[in-house]
C-alpha positions as CSV (number, residue, x, y, z in Angstrom):
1,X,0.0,0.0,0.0
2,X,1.4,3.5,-1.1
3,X,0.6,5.8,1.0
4,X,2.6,8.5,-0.3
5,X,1.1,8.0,-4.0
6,X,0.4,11.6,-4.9
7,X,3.6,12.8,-3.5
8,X,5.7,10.8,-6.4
9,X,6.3,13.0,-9.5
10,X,5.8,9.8,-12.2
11,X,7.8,11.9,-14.7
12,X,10.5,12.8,-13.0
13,X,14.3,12.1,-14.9
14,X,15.5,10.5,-11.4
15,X,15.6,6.8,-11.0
16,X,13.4,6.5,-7.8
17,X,10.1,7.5,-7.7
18,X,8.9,7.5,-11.3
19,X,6.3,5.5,-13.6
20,X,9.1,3.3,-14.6
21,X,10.4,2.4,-11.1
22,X,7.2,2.1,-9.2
23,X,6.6,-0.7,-12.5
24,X,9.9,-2.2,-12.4
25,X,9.3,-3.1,-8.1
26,X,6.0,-4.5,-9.4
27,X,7.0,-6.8,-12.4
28,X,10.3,-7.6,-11.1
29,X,9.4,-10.1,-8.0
30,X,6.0,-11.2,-10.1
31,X,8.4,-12.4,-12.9
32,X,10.2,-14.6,-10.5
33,X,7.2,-16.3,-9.2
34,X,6.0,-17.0,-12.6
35,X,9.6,-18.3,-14.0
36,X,8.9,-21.1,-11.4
37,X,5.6,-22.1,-11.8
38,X,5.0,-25.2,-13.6
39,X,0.8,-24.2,-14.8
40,X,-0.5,-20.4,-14.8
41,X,-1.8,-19.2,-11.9
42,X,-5.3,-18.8,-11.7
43,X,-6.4,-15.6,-9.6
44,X,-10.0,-15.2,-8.4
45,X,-12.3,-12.6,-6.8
46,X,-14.3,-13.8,-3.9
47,X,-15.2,-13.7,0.0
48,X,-13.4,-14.7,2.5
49,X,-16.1,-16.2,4.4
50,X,-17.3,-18.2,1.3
51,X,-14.0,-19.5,-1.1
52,X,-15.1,-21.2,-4.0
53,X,-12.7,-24.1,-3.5
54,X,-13.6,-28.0,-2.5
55,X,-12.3,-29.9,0.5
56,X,-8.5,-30.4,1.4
57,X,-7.7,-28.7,-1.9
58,X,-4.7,-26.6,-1.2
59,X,-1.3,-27.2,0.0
60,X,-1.0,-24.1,1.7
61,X,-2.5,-20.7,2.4
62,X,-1.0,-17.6,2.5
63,X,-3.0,-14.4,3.9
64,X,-2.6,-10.7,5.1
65,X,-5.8,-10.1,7.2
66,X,-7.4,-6.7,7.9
67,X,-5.6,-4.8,10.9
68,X,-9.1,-4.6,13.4
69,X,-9.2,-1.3,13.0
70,X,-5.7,0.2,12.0
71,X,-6.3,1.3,8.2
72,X,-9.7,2.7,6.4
73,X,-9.1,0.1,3.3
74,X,-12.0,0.8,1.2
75,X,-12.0,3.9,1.6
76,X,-8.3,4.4,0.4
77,X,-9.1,2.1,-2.4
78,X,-11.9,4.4,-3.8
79,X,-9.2,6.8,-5.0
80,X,-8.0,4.1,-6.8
81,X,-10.9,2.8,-7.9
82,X,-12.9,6.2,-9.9
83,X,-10.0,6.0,-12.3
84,X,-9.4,2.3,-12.5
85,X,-13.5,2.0,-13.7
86,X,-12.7,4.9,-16.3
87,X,-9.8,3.4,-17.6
88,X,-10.4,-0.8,-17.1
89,X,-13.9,-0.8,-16.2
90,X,-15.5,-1.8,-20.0
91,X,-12.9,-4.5,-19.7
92,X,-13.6,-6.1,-15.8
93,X,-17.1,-4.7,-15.7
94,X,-18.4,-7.3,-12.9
95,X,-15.5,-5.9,-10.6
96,X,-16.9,-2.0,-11.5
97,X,-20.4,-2.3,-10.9
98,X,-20.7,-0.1,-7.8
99,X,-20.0,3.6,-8.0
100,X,-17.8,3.0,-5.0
101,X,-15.9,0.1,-3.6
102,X,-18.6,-1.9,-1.3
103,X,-18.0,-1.8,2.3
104,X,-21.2,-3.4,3.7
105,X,-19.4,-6.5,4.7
106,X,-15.6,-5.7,5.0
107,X,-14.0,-7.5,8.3
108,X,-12.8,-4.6,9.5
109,X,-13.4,-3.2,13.3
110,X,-14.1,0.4,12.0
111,X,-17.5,-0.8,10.6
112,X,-19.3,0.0,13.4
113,X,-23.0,0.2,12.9
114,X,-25.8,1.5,14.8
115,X,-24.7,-0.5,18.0
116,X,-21.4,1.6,17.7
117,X,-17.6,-0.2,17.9
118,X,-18.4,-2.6,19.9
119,X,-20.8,-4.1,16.9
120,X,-18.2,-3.5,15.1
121,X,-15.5,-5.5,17.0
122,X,-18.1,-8.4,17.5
123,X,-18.6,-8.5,13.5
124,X,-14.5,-7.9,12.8
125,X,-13.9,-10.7,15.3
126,X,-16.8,-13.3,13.9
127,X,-15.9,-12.5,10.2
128,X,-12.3,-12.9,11.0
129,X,-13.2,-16.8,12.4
130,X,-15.7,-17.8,9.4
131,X,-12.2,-16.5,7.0
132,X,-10.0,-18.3,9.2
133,X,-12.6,-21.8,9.2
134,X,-13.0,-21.7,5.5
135,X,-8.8,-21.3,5.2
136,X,-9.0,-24.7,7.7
137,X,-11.9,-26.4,5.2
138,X,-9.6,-26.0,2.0
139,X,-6.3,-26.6,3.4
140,X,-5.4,-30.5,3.2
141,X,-4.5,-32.5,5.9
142,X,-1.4,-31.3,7.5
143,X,-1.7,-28.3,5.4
144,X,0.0,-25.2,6.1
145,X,-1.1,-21.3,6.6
146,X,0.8,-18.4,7.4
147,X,-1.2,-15.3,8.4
148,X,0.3,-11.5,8.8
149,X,-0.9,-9.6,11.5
150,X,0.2,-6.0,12.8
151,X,-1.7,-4.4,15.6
152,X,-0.3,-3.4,19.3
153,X,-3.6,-3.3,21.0
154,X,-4.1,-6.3,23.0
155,X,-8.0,-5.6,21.9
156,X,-6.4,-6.5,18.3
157,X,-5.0,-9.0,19.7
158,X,-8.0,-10.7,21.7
159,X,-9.9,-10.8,18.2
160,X,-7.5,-12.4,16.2
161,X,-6.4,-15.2,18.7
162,X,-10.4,-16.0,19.8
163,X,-11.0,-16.3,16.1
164,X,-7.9,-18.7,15.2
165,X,-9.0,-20.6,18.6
166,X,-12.6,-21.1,17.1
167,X,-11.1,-22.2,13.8
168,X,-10.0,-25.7,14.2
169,X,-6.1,-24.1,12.8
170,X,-3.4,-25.2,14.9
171,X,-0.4,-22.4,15.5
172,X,3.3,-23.9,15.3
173,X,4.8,-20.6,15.5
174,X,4.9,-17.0,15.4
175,X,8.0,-14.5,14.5
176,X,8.2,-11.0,14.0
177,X,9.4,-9.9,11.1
178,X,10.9,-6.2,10.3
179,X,7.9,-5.0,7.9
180,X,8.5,-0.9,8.2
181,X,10.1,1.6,7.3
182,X,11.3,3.4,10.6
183,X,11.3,7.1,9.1
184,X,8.1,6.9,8.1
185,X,5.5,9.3,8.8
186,X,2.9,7.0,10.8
187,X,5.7,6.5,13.3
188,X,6.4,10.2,14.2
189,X,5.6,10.7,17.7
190,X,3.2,7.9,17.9
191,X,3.8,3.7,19.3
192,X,3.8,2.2,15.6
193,X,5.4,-0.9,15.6
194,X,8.0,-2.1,13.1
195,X,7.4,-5.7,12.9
196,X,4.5,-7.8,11.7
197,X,3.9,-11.0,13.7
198,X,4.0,-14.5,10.7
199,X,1.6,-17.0,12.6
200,X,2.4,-20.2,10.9
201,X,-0.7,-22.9,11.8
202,X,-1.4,-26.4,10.3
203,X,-4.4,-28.3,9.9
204,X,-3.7,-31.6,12.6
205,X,-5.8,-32.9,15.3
206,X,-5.6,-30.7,18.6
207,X,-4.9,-31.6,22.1
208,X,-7.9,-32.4,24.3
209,X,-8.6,-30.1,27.2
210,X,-6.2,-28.1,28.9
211,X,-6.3,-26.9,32.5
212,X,-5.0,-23.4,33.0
213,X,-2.8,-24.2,35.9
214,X,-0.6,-26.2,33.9
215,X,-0.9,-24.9,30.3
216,X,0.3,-21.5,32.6
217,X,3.7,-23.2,33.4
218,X,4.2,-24.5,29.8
219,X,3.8,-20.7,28.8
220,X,6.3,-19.7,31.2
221,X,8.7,-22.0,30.1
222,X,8.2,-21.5,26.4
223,X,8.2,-18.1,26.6
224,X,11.0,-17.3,28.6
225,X,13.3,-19.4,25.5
226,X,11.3,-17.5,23.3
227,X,11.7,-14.1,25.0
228,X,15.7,-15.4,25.3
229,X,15.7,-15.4,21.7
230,X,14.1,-12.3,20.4
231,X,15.8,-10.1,22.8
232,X,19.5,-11.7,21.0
233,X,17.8,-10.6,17.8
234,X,16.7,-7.3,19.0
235,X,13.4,-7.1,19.0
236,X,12.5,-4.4,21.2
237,X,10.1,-2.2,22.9
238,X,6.5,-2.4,21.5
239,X,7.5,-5.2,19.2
240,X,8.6,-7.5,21.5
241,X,5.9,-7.1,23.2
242,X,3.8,-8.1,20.2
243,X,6.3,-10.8,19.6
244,X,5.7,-12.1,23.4
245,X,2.0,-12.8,22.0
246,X,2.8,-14.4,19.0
247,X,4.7,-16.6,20.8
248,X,2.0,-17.3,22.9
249,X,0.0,-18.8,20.7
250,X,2.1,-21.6,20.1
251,X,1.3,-23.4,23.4
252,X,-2.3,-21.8,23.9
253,X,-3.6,-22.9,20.8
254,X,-2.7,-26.6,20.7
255,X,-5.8,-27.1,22.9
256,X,-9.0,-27.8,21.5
257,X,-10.1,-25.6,24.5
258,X,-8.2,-24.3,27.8
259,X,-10.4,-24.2,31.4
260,X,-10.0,-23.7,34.5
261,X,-10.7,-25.8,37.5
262,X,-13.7,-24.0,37.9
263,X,-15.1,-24.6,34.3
264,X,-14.9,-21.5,32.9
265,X,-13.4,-21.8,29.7
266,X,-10.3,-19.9,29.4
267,X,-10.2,-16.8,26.6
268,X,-7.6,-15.0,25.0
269,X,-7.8,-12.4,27.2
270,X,-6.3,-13.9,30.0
271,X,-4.1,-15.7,28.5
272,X,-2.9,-12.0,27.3
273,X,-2.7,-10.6,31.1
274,X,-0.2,-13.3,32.3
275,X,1.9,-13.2,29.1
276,X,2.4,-9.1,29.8
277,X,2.9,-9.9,33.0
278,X,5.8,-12.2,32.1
279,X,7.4,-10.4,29.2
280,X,7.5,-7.1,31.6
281,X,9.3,-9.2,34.4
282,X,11.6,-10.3,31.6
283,X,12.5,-7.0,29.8
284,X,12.7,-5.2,33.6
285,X,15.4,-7.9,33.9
286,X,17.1,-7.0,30.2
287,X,16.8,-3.6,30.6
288,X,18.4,-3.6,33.6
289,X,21.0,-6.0,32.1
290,X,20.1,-8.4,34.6
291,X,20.3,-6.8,38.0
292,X,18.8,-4.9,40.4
293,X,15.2,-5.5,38.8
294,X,14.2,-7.1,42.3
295,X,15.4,-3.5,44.0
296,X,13.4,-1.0,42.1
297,X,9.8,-0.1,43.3
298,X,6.7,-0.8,40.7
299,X,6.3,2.8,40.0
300,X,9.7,3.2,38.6
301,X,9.6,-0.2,36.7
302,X,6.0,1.0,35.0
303,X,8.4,4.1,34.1
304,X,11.4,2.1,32.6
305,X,8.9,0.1,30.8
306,X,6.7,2.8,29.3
307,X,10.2,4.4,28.4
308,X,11.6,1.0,26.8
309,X,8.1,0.7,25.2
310,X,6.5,3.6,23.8
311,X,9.7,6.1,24.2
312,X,8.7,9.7,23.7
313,X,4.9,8.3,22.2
314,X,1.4,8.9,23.1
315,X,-0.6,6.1,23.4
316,X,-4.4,5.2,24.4
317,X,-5.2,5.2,28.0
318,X,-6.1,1.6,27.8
319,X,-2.9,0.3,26.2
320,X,-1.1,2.1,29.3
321,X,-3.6,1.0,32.1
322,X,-2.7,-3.1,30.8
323,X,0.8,-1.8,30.9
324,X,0.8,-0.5,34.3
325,X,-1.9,-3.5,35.2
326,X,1.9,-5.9,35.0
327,X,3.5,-3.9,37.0
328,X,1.0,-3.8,39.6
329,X,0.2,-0.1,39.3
330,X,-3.4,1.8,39.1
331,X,-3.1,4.1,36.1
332,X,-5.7,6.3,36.9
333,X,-4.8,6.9,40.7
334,X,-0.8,7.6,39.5
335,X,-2.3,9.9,36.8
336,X,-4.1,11.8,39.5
337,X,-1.0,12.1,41.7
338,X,0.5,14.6,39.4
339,X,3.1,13.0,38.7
340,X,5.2,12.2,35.4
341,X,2.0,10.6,34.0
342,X,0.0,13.1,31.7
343,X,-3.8,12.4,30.6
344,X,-4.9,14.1,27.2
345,X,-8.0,13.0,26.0
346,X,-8.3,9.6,25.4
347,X,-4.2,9.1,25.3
348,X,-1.2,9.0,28.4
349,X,1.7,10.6,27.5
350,X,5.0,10.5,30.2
351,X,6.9,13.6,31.3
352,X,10.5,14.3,31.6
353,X,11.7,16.0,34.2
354,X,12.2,19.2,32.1
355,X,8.4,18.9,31.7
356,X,7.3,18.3,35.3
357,X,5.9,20.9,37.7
358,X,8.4,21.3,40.7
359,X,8.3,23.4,43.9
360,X,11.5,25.5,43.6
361,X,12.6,27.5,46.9
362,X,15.5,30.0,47.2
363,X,18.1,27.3,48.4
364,X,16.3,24.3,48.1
365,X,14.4,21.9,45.7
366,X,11.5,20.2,47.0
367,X,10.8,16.5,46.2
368,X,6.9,15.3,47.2
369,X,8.1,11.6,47.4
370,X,10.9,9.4,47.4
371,X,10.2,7.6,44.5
372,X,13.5,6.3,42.7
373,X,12.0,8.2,39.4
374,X,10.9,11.5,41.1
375,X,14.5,11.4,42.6
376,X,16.1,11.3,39.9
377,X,13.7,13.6,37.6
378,X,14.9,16.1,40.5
379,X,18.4,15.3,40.4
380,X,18.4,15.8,37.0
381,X,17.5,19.2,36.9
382,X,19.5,20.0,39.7
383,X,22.4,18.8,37.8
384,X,21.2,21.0,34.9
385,X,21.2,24.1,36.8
386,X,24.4,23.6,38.7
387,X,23.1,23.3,41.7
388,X,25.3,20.6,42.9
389,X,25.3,20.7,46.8
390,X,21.4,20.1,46.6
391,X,21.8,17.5,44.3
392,X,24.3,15.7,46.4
393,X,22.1,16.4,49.4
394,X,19.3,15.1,48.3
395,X,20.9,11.6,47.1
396,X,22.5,11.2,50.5
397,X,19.5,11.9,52.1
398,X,17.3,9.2,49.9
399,X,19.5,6.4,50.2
400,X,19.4,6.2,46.3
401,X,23.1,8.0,45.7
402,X,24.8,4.7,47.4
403,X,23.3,2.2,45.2
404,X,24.1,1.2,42.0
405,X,20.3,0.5,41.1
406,X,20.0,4.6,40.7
407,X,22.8,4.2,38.0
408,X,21.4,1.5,35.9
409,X,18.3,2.9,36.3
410,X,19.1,6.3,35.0
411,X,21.4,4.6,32.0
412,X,18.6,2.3,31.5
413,X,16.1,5.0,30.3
414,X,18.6,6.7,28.6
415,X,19.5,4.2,26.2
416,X,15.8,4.1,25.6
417,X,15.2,7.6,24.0
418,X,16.6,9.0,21.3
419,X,19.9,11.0,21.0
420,X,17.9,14.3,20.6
421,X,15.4,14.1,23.5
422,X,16.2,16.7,26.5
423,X,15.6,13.8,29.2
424,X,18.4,11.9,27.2
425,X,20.9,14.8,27.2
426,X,20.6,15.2,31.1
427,X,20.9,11.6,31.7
428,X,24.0,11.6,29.8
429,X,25.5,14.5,31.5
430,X,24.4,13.2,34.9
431,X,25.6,10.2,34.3
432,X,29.3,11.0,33.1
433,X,30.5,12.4,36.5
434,X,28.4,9.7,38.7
435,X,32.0,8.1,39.9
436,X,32.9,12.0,41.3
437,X,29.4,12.1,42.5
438,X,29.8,8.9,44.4
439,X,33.1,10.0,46.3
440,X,31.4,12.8,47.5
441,X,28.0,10.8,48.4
442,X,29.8,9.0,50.7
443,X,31.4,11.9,53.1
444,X,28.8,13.0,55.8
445,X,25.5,14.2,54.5
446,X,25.0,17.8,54.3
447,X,22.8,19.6,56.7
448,X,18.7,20.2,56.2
449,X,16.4,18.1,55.0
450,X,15.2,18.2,51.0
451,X,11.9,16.0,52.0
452,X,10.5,14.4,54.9
């Protein structure tokens, strides 16, 4: 999908960007294919939910479903489509018969209806499972189907796997593959991830029933290899977050149908709540290149992890509240506090310390908690405006200036942001005279009291 179509001048004498070019990366990877292929390929027009193919008739299946509710497909495509019918239609006239493409029954999310989104994530979610049992009808036995998916909601999420569960497909694996373009527009300032998730699943016969208890400590085992894994790769922040899920899948969806010892049959939103939870004590770990995770209060993990995750980005209230939700924090009581945590409209954004409202006195600079984070937001800016004795004072007086969990705490978050963020630029300063800093941190504290 272009998105940048009208911005290309076709006629330009450069090499990039013209008529010629934009053909050339068309024809050049669909020559391959066809240089291999032993019969022409047939290419038809249909549903999803309804493929006009028997039983057990293909050897694999290869599909790119709809993002939930990510891009307005249709709706893009109409540009496309006025001039298309003016110049093809005579020729294809049973794929121009509509004015406009028709969006009545596209499995998207954004389709709301008259019962609002939540109609349309019930009719994204049920489409998306009638696609996904018609791709298990014409697959033969032990067949194989890879499916592209893109979304870092967890709500996203939910759909896709509850729709796979219902399908009869087994998943066999999940990796993230690097898919985007980093300088793209869509990622400025917001958490757009740079990897799409390749589910591979197979038609086989499924597990019987799986109690959660147990099925639980198989995710925790397979996950932490997994997680091993990615992180070596570098997959990071939202990504491997995303990846986390994929990986999921693997052990979740072996089972014709996960309970627990209640009854209740187990969904994929729980199964999504303990794999956060397990990624985020694994990535607290990384992060802090394995120490000192254990020493560091929930609050300033949730800020590490935001940091790691999201960087500098905005991102819906309810993707940070699940984030916050592993680290055992209450979003909407820390957003209250005033603290680094920012509510605007429906979206959380974090402060840096630059950013944050402070009480500054004529000789002293007052601190509201002693929060390894607020500490550090403070020393930060006393550090920026020289006001060392303060800044030594207030480390003696919090405990924090002796440990090394401070440090790796403050290089942690730097190595999170990028080079030309502020919060980055007083980190690094800070940061390059800590060994001074310590000598003097360890003669007798200063007198007065910064907080109580």
């Amino acid at each position: 999908m272009t998105w940048d179509y009208l911005e290309l001048n076709l006629l330009s004498p450069v090499s990039q960007g013209t008529f010629k070019s934009m053909f050339n990366q068309i024809t050049k990877p669909m020559t391959g294919v066809i240089t291999t292929l032993s019969s022409p390929a047939t290419i038809t027009q249909s549903s999803a939910t309804s493929l006009p193919y028997e039983d057990n008739y293909f050897d694999a299946v290869f599909t790119d479903p709809p993002y939930y509710d990510n891009v307005p497909y249709s709706y893009l495509s109409d540009f496309f489509y006025v001039w298309l019918k003016r110049t093809v239609g005579d020729l294809y006239p049973e794929l121009f018969s509509t004015p406009l493409t028709p969006k009545k029954n596209e499995i998207v999310a954004y389709s709301n209806g008259p019962g609002g989104f939540d109609e349309g994530k019930t009719f994204f979610e049920d489409m998306l499972k009638q696609s996904f049992q018609e791709i298990h009808r014409v697959l033969k036995p032990d067949g194989i189907a890879v499916i592209v998916y893109a979304h870092k909601s967890t709500e996203g999420w939910e759909t896709l796997i509850n729709s796979l569960l219902d399908s009869g497909l087994i998943m066999t694996g999940a990796w993230p593959l690097h898919t985007e373009m980093q300088a793209r527009l869509r990622a400025k300032e917001s958490a757009a991830l740079a990897s799409s998730i390749y589910i591979v699943a197979r038609k086989m016969s499924r597990q019987p029933t799986g109690f959660y208890s147990e099925v639980k400590e198989e995710l925790k085992r397979h996950l932490n290899q997994k997680l091993q894994r990615l992180w070596e790769e570098g997959i990071g922040g939202a990504d491997f977050f995303v990846a986390a899920i994929g990986s999921a899948i693997e052990v979740f969806g072996k089972y014709e149908k996960v309970m627990d010892y209640e009854g209740h049959i187990v969904r994929a939103n729980r199964m999504l709540e303990d794999v956060r939870k397990i990624a985020t004590d694994y990535a607290v770990r990384q992060i802090l290149h394995n120490g000192f995770a254990g020493e560091i209060s929930d609050l300033t993990r949730f800020y590490v992890l935001y940091r790691w995750n999201y960087g500098e980005a905005k991102v819906q209230f309810d993707e940070a509240r699940k984030l916050a939700q592993s680290c055992s924090i209450d979003l909407a009581k820390e957003w209250s506090r005033g603290g680094f945590i920012k509510k605007e409209k429906e979206f959380i954004r974090f402060l840096g310390p630059q950013e944050r409202k402070w009480e500054v006195g004529s000789e002293k600079w007052e601190v509201k908690s002693g929060e390894l984070i607020d500490v550090l937001h403070s020393v930060l800016l006393l550090w920026e405006k020289s006001k060392r004795n303060e800044m030594v004072t207030l480390l003696q007086e919090s405990g924090y200036g002796k440990g090394e969990a401070f440090y790796r705490v403050a290089q942690a978050v730097s190595e999170t942001l990028p080079i030309e963020n502020k919060e980055k630029k007083l980190l690094d300063g800070f940061l390059a005279g800590r060994e001074r800093l310590r000598e003097e941190i360890r003669k007798e504290p200063m007198q007065g009291r910064l907080f109580e």
